[in-house]
C-alpha positions in Angstrom: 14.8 8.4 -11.0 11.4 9.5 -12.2 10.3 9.2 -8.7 12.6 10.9 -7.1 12.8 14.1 -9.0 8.3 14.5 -8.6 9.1 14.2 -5.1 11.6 16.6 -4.9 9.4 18.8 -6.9 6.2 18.3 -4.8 8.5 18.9 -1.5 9.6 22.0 -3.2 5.6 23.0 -4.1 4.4 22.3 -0.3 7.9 24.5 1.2 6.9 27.1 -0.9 3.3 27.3 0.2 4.3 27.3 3.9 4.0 23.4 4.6 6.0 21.6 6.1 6.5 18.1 4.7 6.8 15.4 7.6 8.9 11.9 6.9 7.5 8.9 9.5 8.1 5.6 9.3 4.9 3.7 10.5 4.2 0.2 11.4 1.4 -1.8 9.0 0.8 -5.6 9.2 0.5 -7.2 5.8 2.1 -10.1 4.4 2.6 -9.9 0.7 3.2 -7.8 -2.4 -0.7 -7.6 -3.0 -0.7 -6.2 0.4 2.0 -3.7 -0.6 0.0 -2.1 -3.4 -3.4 -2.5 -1.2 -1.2 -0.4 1.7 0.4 2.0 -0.6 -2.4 2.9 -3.1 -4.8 3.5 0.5 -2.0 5.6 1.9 -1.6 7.5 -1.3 -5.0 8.5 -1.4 -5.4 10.3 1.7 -5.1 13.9 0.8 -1.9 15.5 1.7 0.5 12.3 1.4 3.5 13.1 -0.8 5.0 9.2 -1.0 4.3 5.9 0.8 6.8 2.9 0.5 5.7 -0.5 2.1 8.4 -2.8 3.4 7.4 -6.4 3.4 10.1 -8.0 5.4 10.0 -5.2 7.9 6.7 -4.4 8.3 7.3 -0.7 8.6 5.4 2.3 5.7 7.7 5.3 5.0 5.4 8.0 4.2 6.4 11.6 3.7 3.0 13.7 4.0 2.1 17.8 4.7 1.5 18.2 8.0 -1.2 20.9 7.4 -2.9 18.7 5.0 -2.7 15.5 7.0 -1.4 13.3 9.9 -0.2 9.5 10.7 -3.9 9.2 12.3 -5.5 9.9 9.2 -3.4 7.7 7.3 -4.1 4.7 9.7 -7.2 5.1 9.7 -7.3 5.0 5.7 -4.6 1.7 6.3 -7.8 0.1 8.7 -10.2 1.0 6.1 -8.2 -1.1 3.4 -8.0 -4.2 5.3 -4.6 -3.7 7.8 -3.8 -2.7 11.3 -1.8 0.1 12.0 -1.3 1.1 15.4 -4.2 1.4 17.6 -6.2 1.0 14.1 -7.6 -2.3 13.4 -9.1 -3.4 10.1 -13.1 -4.4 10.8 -13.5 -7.5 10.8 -15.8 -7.7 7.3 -13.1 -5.8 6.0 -9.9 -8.3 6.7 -12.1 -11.1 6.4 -12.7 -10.3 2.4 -8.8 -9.7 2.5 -7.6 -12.8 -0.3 -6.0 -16.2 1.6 -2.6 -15.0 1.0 -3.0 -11.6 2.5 -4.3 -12.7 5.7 -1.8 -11.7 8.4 -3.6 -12.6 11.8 -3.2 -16.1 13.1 -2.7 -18.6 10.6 -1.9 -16.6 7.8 -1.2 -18.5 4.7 2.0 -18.4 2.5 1.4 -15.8 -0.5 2.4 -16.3 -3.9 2.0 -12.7 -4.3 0.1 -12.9 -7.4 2.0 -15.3 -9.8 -1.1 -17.4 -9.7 -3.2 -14.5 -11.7 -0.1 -14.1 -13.5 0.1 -17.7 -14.8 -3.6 -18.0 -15.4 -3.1 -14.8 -18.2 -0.6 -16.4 -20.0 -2.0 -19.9 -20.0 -5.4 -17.8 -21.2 -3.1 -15.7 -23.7 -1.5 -19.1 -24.6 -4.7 -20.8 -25.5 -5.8 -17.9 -27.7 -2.7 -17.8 -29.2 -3.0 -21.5 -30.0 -7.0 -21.1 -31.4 -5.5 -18.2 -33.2 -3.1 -20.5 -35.5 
């Protein structure tokens, strides 16, 4: 709800100012949730981008972005920078190859747990304090 009623209100700012406010829906390879916050936090930060939703099954970023401020281009390029292809934008190589296991999406791509293994470590680590607590 929270979400919903900041991007109303930033849609509102930008139509006010003169901008017009642009809704694409782009395709970005990625494979897991870590991707999903890698593609969304990189699409976020390019200036101008009002919200970016990443769909893992589908493959496909929603964005909603001023057009006077930005453009699909400069988020793919931002999505390439971060590790994941995006049209005619290809992550380097160095880049996607210091993507984790799980996140790799070209060729053999591994199965992702998408994260519970960091998850599990903490509270085995939390645990074991716990216990040395006591």
């Amino acid at each position: 709800m929270k979400k919903m009623v900041l991007l109303m209100a930033a849609m509102m700012c930008m139509n006010i100012a003169g901008a017009k406010t642009v809704k694409k829906v782009v395709a970005v390879d990625g494979a897991c949730g870590m991707c999903e916050q890698r593609i969304e936090k990189a699409a976020k930060a390019v200036s101008g981008v009002v919200s970016a939703e990443w769909n893992k099954n589908t493959k496909k970023l929603s964005l909603v972005y001023d057009n006077k401020k930005t453009s699909v281009e400069a988020v793919q390029k931002a999505l390439a920078a971060a590790g994941h292809d995006s049209g005619d934008y290809k992550a380097p190589a160095k880049v996607y190859a210091s993507l984790p296991a799980c996140c790799k999406y070209r060729g053999n791509a591994k199965e992702c747990n998408d994260g519970k293994a960091k998850k599990t470590v903490k509270k085995t680590a939390a645990r074991k304090t716990a216990k040395a607590v006591k």
